[in-house]
C-alpha positions as CSV (number, residue, x, y, z in Angstrom):
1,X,116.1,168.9,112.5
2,X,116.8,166.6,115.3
3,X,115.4,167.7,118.7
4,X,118.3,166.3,120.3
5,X,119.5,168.8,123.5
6,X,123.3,169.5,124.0
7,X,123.8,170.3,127.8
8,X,126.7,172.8,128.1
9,X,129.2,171.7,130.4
10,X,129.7,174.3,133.3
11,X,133.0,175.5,131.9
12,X,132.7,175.2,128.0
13,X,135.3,177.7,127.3
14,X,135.6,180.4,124.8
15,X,134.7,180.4,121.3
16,X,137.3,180.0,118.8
17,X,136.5,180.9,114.9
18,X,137.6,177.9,112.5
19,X,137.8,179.0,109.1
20,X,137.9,177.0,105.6
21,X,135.7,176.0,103.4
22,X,133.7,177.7,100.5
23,X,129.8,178.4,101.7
24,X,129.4,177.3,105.3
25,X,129.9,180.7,108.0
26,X,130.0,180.8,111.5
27,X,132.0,177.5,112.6
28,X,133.4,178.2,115.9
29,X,135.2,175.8,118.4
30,X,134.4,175.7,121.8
31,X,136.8,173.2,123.9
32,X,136.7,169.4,122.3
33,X,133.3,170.7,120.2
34,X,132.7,172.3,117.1
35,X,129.0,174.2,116.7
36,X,128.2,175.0,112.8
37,X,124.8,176.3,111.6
38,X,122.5,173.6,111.3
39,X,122.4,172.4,107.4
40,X,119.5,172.1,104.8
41,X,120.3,168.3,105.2
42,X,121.0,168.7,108.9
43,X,117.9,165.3,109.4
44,X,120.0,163.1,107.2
45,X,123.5,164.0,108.6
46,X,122.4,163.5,112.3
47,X,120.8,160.0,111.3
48,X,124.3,159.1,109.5
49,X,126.8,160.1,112.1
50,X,124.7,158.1,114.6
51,X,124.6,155.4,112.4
52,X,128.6,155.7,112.2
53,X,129.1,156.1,115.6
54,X,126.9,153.2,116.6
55,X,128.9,151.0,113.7
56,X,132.1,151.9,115.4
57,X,133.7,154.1,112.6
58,X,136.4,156.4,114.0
59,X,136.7,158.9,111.1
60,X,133.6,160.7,111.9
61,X,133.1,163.4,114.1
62,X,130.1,162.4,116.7
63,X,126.6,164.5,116.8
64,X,125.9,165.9,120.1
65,X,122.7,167.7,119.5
66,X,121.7,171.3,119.0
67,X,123.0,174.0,121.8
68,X,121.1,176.8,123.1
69,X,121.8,178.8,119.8
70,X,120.5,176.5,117.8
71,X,123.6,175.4,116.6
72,X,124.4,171.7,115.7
73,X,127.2,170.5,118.2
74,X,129.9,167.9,116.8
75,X,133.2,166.2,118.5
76,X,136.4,168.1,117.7
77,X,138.3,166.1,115.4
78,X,141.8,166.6,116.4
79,X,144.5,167.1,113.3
80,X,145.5,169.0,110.1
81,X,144.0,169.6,107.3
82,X,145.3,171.2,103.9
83,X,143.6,174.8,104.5
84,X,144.6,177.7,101.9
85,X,147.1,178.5,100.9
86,X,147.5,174.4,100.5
87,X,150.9,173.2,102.2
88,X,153.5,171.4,100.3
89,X,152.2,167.8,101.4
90,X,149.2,168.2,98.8
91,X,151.3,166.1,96.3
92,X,152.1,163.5,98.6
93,X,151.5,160.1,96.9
94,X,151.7,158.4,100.9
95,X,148.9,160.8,102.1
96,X,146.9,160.2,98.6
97,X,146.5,156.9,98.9
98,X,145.2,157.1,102.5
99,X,142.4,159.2,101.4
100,X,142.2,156.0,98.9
101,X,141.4,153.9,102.2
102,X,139.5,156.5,104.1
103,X,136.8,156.7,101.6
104,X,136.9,153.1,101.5
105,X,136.4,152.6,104.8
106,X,133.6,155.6,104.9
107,X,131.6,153.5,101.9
108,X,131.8,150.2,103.6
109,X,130.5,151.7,107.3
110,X,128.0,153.9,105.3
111,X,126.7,150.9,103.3
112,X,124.7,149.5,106.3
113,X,122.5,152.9,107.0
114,X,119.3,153.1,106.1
115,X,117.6,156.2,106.1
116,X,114.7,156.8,108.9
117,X,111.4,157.4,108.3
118,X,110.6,160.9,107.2
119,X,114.3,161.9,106.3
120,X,114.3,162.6,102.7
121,X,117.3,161.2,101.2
122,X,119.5,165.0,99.6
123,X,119.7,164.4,95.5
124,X,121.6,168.1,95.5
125,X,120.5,171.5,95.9
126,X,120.8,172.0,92.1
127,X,118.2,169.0,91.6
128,X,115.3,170.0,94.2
129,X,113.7,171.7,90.8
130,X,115.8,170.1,87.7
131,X,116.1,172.5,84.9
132,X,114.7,171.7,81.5
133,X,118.1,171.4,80.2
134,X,120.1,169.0,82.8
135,X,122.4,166.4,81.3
136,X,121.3,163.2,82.1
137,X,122.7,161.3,85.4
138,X,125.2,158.6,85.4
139,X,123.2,155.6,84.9
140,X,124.4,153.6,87.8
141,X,122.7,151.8,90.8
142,X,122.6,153.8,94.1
143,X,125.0,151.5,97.1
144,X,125.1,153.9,99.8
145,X,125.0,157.3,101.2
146,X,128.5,158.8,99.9
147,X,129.7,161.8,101.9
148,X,130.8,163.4,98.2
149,X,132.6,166.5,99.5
150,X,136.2,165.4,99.7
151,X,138.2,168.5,99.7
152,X,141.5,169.1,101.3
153,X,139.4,171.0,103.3
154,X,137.4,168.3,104.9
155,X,139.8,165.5,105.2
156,X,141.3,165.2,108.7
157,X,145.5,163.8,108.7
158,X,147.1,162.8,111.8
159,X,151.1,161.8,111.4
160,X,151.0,161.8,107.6
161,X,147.4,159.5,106.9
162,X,144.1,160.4,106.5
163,X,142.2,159.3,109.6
164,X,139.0,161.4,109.3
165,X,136.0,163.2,107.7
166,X,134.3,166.5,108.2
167,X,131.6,169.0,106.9
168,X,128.7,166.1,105.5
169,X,126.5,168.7,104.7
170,X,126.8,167.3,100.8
171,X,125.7,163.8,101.8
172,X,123.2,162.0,99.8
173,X,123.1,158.6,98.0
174,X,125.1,157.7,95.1
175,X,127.3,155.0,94.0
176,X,130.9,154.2,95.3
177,X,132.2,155.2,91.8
178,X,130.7,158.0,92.4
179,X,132.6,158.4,95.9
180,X,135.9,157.8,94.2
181,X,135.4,160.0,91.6
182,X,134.7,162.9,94.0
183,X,137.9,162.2,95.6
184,X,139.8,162.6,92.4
185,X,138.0,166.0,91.7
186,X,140.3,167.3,94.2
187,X,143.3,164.6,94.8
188,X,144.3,163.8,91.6
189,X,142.9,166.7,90.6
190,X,140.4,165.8,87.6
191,X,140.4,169.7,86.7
192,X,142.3,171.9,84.1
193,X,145.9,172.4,85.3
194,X,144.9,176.5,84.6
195,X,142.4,175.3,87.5
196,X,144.6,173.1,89.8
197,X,146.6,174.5,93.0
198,X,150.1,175.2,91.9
199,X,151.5,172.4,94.0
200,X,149.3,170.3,92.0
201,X,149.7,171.8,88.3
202,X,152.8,169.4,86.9
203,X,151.8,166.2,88.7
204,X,150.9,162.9,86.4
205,X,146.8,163.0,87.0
206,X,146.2,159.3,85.1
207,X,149.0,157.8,88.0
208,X,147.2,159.8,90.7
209,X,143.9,158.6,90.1
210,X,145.2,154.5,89.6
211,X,146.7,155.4,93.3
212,X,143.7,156.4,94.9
213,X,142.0,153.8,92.9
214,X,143.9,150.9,93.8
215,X,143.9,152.6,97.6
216,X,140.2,152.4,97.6
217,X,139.9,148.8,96.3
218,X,137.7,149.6,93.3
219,X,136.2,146.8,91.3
220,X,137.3,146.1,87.6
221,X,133.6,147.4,86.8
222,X,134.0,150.1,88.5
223,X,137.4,151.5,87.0
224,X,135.5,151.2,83.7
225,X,132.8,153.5,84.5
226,X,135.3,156.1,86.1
227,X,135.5,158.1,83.2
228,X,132.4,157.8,81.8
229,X,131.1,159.3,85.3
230,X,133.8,162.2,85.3
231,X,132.3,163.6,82.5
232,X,128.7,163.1,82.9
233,X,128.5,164.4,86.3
234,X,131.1,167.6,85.1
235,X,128.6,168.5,82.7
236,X,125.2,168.2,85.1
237,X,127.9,170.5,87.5
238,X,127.7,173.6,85.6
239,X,123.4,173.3,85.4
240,X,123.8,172.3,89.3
241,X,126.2,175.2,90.4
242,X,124.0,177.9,88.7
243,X,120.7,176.8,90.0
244,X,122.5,176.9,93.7
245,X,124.2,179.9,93.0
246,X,120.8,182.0,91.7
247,X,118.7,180.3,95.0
248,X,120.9,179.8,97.6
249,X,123.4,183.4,97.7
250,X,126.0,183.8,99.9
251,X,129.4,181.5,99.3
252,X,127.7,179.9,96.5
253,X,126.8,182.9,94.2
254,X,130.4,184.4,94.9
255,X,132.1,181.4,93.7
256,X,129.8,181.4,90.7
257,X,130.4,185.2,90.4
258,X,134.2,184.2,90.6
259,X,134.3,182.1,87.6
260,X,132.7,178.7,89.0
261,X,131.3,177.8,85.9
262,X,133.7,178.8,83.3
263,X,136.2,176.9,85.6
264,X,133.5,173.8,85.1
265,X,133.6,174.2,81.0
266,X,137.7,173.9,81.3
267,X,136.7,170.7,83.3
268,X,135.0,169.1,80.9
269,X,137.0,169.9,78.6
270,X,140.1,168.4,80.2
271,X,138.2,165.8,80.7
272,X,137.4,164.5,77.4
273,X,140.7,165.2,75.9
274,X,142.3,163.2,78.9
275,X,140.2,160.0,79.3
276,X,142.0,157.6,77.1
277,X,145.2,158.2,79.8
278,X,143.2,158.0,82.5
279,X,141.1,155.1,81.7
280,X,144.4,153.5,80.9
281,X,146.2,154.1,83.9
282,X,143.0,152.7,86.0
283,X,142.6,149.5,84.1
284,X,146.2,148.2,83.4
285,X,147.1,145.2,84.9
């Protein structure tokens, strides 16, 4: 945990709950700040904002240190984001393919950090002890540390674009098909339309994905792997998502307890009988 000190201004002003989100409790505003518990990967998230502060990316909220209640304190990040229920501007092709150049612009930034000495890069709660069973990996190179967490929830739009990034409690490194492929878990959405928000149940999934795909600049080598990655890491999710679920508690064993991983089966699923369109739809000329 960094030892940073946040010095409270004399007039910080009361605090405001923020809600959202699946596992993460006791977010509160307080004026232009935001003070969340601090994180299992709180070391590594502290080294990558400053890194992306010093770098001069602008879709980050800044670390300020830890406050008197041990709290991690961020910048406010001024905007809207697509809370529950989801409002009608899920669907919008416009705001997907700003996400598209978001997470670009995230991956290139990120692409320059190195992690400090002593911070352990995060492989994923559900990995700290692999079970027996796992599905392999993707068999890819690591390029970066990928933020891999974008939800609706954590994707900041100001006059129609996405313009920023919250909640990097999921960072860790992966590859930037990996980062793109996250993004379509939830934008395009890779899911079972049983599973998808109604508002995203009768959209075309294949031209969603070649949208945020061609948003993001992704390689021809990349579009290839796309599908191939879906699936493997949708079947690790469901070894991953139990293992958090039975030693972590709280958000993550209710979603679990909600139907988490039969919702991940469905994924799969859909997934395999879908790829031919998708891979399609990301590889035409």
């Amino acid at each position: 945990m960094s030892s940073a000190t946040y010095v409270e201004p004399p007039e910080s002003g009361p605090e405001i709950a923020l809600v959202g989100g699946d596992v993460t409790e006791g977010v509160v505003r307080v004026g232009d700040t935001v003070r969340r518990p601090v994180g299992f990967n709180a070391s590594l998230v502290h080294a990558l904002l400053r890194h992306l502060e010093m770098v001069g990316f602008e879709g980050a909220p800044r670390f300020l240190g830890i406050d008197a209640a041990g709290r991690e304190v961020l910048t406010f990040v001024t905007g809207e984001v697509a809370g529950q229920p989801r409002p009608a501007w899920i669907a919008d092709e416009g705001r997907l393919a700003s996400v598209g150049r978001l997470v670009r612009a995230y991956d290139d930034a990120a692409a320059g950090f190195v992690l400090p000495d002593g911070v352990r890069p995060f492989m994923g709660l559900g990995e700290i002890t692999v079970p027996p069973d796992m599905p392999p990996a993707p068999p890819y190179p690591v390029e970066l540390v990928g933020h891999m967490d974008f939800t609706p929830d954590n994707i900041v739009f100001r006059d129609g674009e996405a313009v920023a990034l919250i909640d990097f409690d999921m960072a860790k490194p992966v590859s930037r098909v990996d980062e793109v492929c996250n993004a379509m878990l939830s934008w395009a959405p890779l899911v079972d339309p049983v599973d998808a928000d109604p508002l995203l149940q009768g959209v075309d999934v294949p031209r969603r994905c070649r949208i945020l795909a061609d948003a993001y600049g992704m390689t021809d080598t990349d579009r290839s792997r796309l599908v191939e990655v879906a699936v493997m890491r949708s079947r690790r999710a469901w070894f991953s998502m139990k293992q958090i679920a039975e030693t972590q508690g709280g958000g993550w064993a209710r979603m679990w307890q909600e139907g988490a991983g039969d919702e991940i089966k469905r994924q799969e699923a859909w997934l395999e009988r879908n790829a031919a369109a998708i891979e399609t739809a990301l590889t035409a000329p």
